[in-house]
C-alpha positions as CSV (number, residue, x, y, z in Angstrom):
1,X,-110.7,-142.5,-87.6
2,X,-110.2,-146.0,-86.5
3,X,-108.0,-147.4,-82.8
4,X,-105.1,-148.1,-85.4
5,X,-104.6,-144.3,-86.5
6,X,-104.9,-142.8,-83.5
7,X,-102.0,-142.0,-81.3
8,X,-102.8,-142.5,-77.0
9,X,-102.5,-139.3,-75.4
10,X,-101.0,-140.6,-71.9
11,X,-101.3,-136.9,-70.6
12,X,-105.3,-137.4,-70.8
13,X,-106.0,-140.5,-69.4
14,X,-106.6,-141.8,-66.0
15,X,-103.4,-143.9,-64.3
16,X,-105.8,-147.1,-64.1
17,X,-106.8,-146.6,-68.1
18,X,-102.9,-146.7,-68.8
19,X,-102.1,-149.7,-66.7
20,X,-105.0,-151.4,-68.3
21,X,-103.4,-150.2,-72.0
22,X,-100.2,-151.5,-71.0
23,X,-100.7,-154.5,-69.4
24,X,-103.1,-155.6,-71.7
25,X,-100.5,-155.0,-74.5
26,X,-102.9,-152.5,-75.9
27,X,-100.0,-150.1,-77.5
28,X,-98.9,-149.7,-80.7
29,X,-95.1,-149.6,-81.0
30,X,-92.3,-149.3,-78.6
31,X,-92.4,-145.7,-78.3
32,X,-96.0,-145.5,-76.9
33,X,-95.4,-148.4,-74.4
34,X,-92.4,-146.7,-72.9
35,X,-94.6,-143.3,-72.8
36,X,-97.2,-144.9,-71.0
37,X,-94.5,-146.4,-69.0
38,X,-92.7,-143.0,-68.6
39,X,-96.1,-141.4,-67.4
40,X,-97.4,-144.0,-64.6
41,X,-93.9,-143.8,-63.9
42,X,-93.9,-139.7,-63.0
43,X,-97.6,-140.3,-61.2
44,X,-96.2,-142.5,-59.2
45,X,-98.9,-145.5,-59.8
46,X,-98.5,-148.5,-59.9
47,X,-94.6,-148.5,-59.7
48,X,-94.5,-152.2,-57.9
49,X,-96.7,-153.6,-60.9
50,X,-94.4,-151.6,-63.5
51,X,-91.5,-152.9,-62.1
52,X,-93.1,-156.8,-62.2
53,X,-93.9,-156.2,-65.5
54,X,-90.7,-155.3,-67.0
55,X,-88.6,-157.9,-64.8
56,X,-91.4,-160.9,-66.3
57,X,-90.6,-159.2,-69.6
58,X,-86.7,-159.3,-69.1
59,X,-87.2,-163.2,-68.4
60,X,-88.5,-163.8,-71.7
């Protein structure tokens, strides 16, 4: 099964691994960014960089 099939299991990997995935634009659709969003979100990681991210995003 190749990266392209496979759907990310945010429940399974470490908070670090998601930022990484995320702000590496390492998702595959919408709906998997907003669930790794929606998961560091509910940890509690990384909420300064999340909200950074999504205001640079806004500008564009």
């Amino acid at each position: 099964m190749n990266k392209q099939n496979q759907e990310v299991n945010v429940k399974n990997l470490c908070s670090r691994k998601l930022w990484e995935l995320l702000k590496n634009a390492e998702w595959q659709d919408k709906s998997e960014r907003f669930a790794i969003e929606r998961e560091l979100s509910g940890r509690r990681h990384y909420i300064k960089e999340l909200e950074q991210l999504t205001a640079r995003e806004t500008m564009h």
